[in-house]
N, C-alpha and C positions, 0 to 999 in steps of 0.2 A: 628413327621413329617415323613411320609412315601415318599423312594427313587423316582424316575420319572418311573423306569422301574417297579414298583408294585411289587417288591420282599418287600419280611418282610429283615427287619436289623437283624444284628444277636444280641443276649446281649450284649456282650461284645463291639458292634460298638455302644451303646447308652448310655453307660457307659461313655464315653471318651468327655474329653469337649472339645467347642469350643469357637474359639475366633470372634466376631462378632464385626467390626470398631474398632479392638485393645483395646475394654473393658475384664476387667480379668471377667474370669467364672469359677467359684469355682465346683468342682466334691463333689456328696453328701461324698465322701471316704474323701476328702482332709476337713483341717480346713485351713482358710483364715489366710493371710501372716498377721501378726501381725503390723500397720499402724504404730507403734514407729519403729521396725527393719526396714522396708521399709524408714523410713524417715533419718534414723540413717547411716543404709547402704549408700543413696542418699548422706547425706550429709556432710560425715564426714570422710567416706572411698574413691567411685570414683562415682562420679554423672553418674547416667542413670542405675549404675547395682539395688541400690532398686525399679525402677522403670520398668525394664525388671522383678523383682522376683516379681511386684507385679501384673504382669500379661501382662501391655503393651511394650510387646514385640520388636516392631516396634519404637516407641519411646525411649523404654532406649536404646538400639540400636545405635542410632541415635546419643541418648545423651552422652554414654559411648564416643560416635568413636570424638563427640564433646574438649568430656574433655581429650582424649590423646593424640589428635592431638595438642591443646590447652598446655599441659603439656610438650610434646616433643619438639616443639617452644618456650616454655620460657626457654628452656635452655638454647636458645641464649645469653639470658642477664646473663650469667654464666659464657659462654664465657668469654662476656664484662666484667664483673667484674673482671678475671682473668686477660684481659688484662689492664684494670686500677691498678689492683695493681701492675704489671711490669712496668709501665708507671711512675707512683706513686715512683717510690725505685727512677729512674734516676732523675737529677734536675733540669732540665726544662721540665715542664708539659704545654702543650696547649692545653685548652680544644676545642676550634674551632677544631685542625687538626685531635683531639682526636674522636670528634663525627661525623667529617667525614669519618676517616676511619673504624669506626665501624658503620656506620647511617643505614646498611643496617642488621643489627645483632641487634639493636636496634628495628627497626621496624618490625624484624620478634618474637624478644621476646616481646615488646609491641601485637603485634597482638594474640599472643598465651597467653596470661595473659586475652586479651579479649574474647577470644575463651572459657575459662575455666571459666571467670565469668561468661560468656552466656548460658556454661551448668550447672554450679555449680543454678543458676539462674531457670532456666529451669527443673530440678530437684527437685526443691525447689517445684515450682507450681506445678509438676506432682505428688509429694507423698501427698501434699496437697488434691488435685483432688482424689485421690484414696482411697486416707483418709476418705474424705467424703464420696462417692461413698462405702466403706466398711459396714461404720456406718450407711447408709441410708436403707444396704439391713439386718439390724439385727432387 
């Protein structure tokens, strides 16, 4: 594909790939990301980075910023559990006044547990999709 202003590219500028709707595109130099490490990476270390290594950029991304944001919120219920087990040692426990004053540590560590399955999730379908998408151009 020749530039708009009718200059020739140089080699080295047709050498270098491109990314077209955040599908990966493999450079004749490079051999393609291996669809086990990519799913491996995705899902078992931090959802969205085998996905960014497997070319879509834009989505693991995405999904990474998903699963940390996800992960830094469930701390909350870390919290909570630390302060159940102080609650716990004294001898009257109520758990009514218990889950009201943590109800709002609770609902940000619930949300952040959901956060992380949604990319752990999401991950899942994206090394899938690429998976395919590998295998189909071989």
């Amino acid at each position: 594909m020749q530039p708009r202003s009718g200059r020739k590219q140089s080699p080295s500028a047709r050498r270098l790939p491109t990314v077209i709707a955040d599908v990966p595109v493999m450079t004749p130099d490079k051999k393609p990301v291996s669809p086990w490490l990519m799913a491996a990476i995705n899902l078992l270390a931090w959802p969205g980075i085998g996905t960014f290594i497997g070319g879509q950029k834009v989505v693991g991304a995405i999904q990474a910023a998903l699963a940390l944001a996800g992960g830094l919120l469930s701390l909350c219920l870390i919290v909570v559990m630390f302060r159940l087990v102080i609650k716990l040692d004294s001898t009257s426990f109520d758990t009514g006044s218990f889950v009201e004053a943590n109800g709002t540590l609770l609902g940000l560590g619930g949300g952040g547990l959901g956060l992380l399955a949604i990319s752990w999730v999401w991950a899942a379908v994206s090394s899938l999709q690429i998976a395919i998408r590998l295998k189909t151009r071989d």
